[in-house]
N, C-alpha and C positions, 0 to 999 in steps of 0.2 A: 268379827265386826270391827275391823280395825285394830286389834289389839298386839300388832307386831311390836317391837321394838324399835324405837326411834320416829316411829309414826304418830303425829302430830295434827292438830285439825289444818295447821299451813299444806300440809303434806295431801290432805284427804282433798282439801282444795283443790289444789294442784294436778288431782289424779281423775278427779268431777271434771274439769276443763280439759282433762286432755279427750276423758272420753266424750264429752260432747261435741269437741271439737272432731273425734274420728268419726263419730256417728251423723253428723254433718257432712262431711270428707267423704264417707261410701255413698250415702244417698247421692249428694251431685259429681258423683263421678261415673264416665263414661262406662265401669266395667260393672256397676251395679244397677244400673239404668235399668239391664230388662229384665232383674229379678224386685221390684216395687210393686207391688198393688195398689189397686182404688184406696184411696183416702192416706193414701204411705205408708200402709201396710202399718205394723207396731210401732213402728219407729216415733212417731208421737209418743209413745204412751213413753217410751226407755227416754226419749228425750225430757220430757215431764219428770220421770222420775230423778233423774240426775238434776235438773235444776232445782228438786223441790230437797233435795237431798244438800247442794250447796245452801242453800238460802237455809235451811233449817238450821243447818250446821254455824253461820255466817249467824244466825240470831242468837245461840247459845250461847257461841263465842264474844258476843259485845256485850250480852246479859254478864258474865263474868270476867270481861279484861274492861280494862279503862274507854275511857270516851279515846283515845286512840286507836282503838280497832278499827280497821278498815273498813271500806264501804263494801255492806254486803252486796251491793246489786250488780257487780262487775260481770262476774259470768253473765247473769240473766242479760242483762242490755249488751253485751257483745254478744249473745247468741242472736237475740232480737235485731241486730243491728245488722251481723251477717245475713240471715236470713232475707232483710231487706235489700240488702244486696243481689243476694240471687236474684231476687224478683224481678228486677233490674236489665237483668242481663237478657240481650236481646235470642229473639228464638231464633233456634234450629232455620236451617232455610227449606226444612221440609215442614216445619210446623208453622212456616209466614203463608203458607198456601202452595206451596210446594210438595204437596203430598205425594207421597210413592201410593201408585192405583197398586189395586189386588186383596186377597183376604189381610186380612190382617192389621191392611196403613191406618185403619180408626182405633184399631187399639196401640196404636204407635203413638198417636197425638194426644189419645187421652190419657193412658194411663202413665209415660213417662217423661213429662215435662218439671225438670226442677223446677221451674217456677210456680206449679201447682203444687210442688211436694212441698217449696216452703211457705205457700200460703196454707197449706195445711197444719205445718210444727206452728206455726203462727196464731194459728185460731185455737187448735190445744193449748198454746200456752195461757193466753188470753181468758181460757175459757175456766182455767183451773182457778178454782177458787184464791190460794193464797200465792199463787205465782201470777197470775191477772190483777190484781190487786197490787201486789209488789210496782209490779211493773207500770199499771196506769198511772198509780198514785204518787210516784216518784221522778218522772221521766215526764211529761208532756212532749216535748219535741221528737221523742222517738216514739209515742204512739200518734201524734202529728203526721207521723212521716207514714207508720200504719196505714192512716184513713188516707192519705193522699196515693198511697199504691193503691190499696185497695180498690179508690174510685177511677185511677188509672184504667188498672185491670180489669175492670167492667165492660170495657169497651172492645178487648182483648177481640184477635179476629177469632180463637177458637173456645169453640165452647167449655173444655176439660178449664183454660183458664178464669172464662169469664164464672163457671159454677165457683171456683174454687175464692175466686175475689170477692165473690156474694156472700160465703158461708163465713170468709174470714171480715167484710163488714159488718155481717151482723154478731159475730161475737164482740167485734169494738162500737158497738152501739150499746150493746147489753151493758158492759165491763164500763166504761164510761159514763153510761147515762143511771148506771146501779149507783145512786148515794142513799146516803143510811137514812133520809127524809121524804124517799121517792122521787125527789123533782129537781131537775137543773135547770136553770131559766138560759136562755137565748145570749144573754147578758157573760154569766157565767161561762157557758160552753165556748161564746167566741175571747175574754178571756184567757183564757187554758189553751185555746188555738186557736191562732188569729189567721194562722195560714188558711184555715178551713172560708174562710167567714168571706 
């Protein structure tokens, strides 16, 4: 568990961002595309684990070095930030309605659309307890930027994406509208996000 020589929590850092950044890298890439399942297969859960793995790491290390310690949230909001990017990026021209007929072209559009697979790491992250939190409570302009894909993507021509923009606003309703008194007023929520309002 880390105990090599010369291995450092900078180092362990370092080694958290590379893999999340490869684990990123296979899912949107062309040669992994038709080995993904419904919901993105694990890949949520490994991605979760690795940010939950910096961020832990990232709170130890400021609990014992000085008010100098770097900002724990770097990883999490560039992963968040990438993510949004994919979602971004315009479809396939077989997935704008350009469908290839015959068995199979419906599980072509549903199950392997990056833009569904990062609306998915999106709503896992959101969804986890102390990495949703992290990330709402810190950031507003990039969960901002969330609920405006989101509402985007709603309107999406295919279904694979419009389910997957549903499942990812409702976990940034939950994680948003979760404060430790039950209730955020109108007031407050536009606020926090005035792009929304």
């Amino acid at each position: 568990s880390g105990s090599g020589s010369g291995s450092g929590p900078g180092d362990r850092g370092a080694r958290e961002g590379d893999a999340a950044g490869d684990a990123l890298a296979a899912l949107f890439s062309r040669a992994g595309r038709r080995t993904i399942t419904r919901r993105s297969a694990g890949l949520p859960f490994a991605l979760v684990a690795i940010l939950l793995g910096e961020y832990r790491e990232s709170r130890r290390s400021r609990a014992s070095a000085s008010a100098s310690a770097p900002a724990s949230s770097s990883l999490r909001a560039s992963v968040v930030a990438r993510l949004l990017l994919v979602t971004s990026r315009p479809l396939e021209s077989w997935a704008r309605g350009e469908v290839p007929t015959g068995a199979g072209a419906a599980d072509v559009v549903d199950d392997n659309l990056p833009q569904a697979h990062a609306l998915n790491l999106l709503s896992f992250v959101l969804r986890d307890r102390e990495l949703g939190s992290s990330v709402a409570g810190h950031n507003d302009a990039l969960i901002e930027r969330c609920f405006i894909t989101a509402l985007h993507l709603l309107s999406a021509p295919l279904w694979a994406l419009r389910n997957a923009a549903l499942i990812h606003f409702s976990s940034l309703i939950k994680r948003v509208l979760a404060t430790t008194d039950g209730a955020t007023t109108a007031v407050a929520f536009g606020t926090r996000y005035p792009r929304l309002m």
